[in-house]
N, C-alpha and C positions, 0 to 999 in steps of 0.2 A: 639485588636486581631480581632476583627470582626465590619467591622468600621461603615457599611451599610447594609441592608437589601432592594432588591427587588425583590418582589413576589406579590402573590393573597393575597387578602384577606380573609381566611375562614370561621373565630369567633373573634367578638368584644362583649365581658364580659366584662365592667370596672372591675377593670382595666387590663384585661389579652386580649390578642389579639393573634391569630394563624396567619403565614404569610409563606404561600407555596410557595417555592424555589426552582424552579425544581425538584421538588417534595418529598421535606424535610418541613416538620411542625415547622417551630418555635413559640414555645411561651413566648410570649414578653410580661414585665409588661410594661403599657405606663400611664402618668398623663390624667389628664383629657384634657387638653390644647390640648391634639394629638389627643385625642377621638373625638373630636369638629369638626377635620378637617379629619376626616375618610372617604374614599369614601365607596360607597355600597359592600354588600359582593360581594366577587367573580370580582371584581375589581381590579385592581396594586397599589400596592403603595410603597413607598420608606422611607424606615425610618434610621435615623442616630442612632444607637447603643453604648450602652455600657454594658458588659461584668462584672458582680461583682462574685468574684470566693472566694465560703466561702467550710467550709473542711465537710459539707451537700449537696451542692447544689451549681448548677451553675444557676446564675440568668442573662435574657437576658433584660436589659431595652432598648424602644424604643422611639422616640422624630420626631415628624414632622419638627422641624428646629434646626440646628446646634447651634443656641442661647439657644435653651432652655438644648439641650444636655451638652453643656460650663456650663450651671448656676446649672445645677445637678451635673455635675463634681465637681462644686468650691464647692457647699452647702456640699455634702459630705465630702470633707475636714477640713470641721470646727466640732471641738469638740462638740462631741454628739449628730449630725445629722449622720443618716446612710442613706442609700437608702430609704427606706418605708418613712420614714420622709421627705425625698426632695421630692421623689413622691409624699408626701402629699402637700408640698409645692406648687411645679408646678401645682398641680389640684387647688388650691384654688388661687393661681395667677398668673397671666402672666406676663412675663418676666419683662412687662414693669411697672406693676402695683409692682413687688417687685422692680425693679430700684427704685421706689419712696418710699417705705417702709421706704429702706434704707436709699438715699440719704436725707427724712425728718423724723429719727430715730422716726418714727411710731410703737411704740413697739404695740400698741393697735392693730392694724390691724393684727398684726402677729400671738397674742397670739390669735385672732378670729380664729388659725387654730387648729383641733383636736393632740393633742399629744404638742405642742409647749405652755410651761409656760413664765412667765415673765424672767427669766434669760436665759433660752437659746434665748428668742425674742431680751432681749440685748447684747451676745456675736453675733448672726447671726449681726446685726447691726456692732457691731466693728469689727469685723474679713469680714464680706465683702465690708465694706466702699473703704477699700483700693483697691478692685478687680473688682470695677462696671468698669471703664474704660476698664478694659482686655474684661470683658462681651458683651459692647456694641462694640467692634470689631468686634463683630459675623456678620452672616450674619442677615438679617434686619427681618427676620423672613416670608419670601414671601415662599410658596411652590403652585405646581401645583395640588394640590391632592383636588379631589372634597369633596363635603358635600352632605351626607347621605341627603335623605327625607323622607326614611321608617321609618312608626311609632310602634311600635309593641302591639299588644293589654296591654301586660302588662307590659310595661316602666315603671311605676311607681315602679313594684317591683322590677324589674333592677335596677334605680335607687337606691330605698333603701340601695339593695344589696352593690352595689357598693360603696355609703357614707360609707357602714359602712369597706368596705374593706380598705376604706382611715383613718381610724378610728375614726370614730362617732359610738357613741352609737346607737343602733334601735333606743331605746325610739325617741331620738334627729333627727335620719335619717327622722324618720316617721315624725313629724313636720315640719320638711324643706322641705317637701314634700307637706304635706297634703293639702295645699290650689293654688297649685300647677295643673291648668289645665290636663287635663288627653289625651287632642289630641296632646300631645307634645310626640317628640321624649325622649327617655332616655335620650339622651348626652344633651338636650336643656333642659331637669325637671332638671337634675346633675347643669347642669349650672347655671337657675333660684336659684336651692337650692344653692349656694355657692354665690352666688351673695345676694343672702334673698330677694330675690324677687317671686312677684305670676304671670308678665305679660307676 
């Protein structure tokens, strides 16, 4: 229904993002992978869209490249992934880093994501083995959208916030955190902590 989004930038909250469109507000849930490559507010940006229409709420998801939008389409299709879960997916890996999950039935990797146990880590494995080909059709994942370098005094708690929006526990958010530089932007502590690294 609504294939693309471009407009300003106004709010980047992981993972929820407002995106002004001739002067319509949308807000769009995005994974972290798109947060990464956000430009500064009040900037343009273009984002490929999908639309999930539940009988509460209309939800607007957003994706820096048409690859990762493809691989949230597919992941939702598989039994007992819904959206929140792919988005939690695509925050904790990129595209190419789950190409390899799959193609080396890497259940361990998968199950390191919050909400994902050992059975759903091996149906995602056989149900998208057969679909990585369609995947990497996509485009190759290049966008022109700059990178933030504003740091805001309190990223750290953004961060948190954010882990835990992708669902982690605080207790757990705050540790993936905690040794975690404090002059880092949010989206690069988000990323450190998902990666389990301090540098």
């Amino acid at each position: 229904m609504i294939g693309f989004l471009n407009g300003k930038l106004i709010t980047k909250t992981p993972p929820l993002l407002v995106l002004d469109v001739q002067g319509i507000g949308y807000e769009i849930e995005a994974p972290m992978t798109t947060f990464y490559n956000l430009p500064a507010i009040g900037e343009q940006v273009k984002l490929h869209t999908h639309l999930v229409v539940r009988e509460d709420a209309h939800i607007l998801f957003g994706f820096s490249t048409e690859t990762d939008r493809l691989l949230f389409r597919t992941l939702i299709k598989v039994n007992g992934v819904g959206p929140k879960l792919a988005l939690t997916i695509l925050s904790g890996l990129s595209a190419e880093d789950f190409h390899y999950c799959i193609a080396e039935d890497n259940v361990q990797a998968l199950v390191r994501l919050p909400g994902i146990g050992k059975k759903t880590a091996e149906r995602l494995i056989i149900e998208m083995r057969d679909r990585l080909p369609d995947l990497s059709s996509a485009d190759s994942g290049q966008t022109n959208m700059g990178v933030t370098s504003s740091i805001a005094n309190n990223a750290k708690q953004e961060a948190i916030s954010a882990l835990i929006s992708l669902g982690y526990k605080a207790q757990d958010a705050n540790k993936m955190v905690q040794n975690i530089s404090a002059d880092k932007s949010c989206e690069d502590i988000i990323r450190l902590a998902l990666q389990g690294t301090t540098k």
